[in-house]
C-alpha positions, 0 to 999 in steps of 0.5 A: 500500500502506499500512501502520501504525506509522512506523518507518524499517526497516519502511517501507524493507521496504514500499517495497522489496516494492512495487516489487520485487514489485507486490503486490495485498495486502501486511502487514507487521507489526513483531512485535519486542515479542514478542522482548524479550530473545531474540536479535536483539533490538533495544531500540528494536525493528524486528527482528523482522517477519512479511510477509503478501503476494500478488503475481503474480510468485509464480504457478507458484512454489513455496513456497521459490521465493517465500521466496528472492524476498522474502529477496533484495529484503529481502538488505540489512535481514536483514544489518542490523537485521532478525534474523527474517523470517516469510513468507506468499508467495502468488499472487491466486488462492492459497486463504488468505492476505492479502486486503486491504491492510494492516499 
């Protein structure tokens, strides 16, 4: 998987969801600067993320099913520095969502 931008936090929320779910496509955007001065802001950043993954550990799952997978790989980050989660959570064969591999 690769991924722009170097901060250790978003990095941290890579490596986890690769391992814990094997995805075939996976983003992860760092959208903290569109939060500047709303709660749960941090200065230097890193606090507000959205993640566009598919994985086949999602099929057959429902919509909460695969936001409680990812919350609970990420359980550390959302405690700490990560204050909002935006999730898109498919299976390869979903319509829409993610289709390449980025960030």
């Amino acid at each position: 998987m690769t991924y722009r931008g170097e901060g250790a936090v978003k990095a941290r929320i890579v490596r986890k969801l690769t391992e814990g779910l094997a995805p075939t496509a996976l983003a992860v955007i760092d959208d903290s600067h569109r939060h500047a001065g709303h709660a749960g802001h941090h200065p230097e950043g890193e606090s507000h993320f959205r993640i566009e993954v598919a994985s086949a550990a999602f099929a057959g799952k429902s919509r909460i099913e695969r936001h409680r997978m990812v919350n609970a790989l990420l359980a550390e980050e959302l405690a700490g520095r990560v204050h909002a989660l935006a999730i898109s959570a498919r299976a390869p064969d979903d319509a829409g969502g993610p289709s390449a591999t980025a960030g």
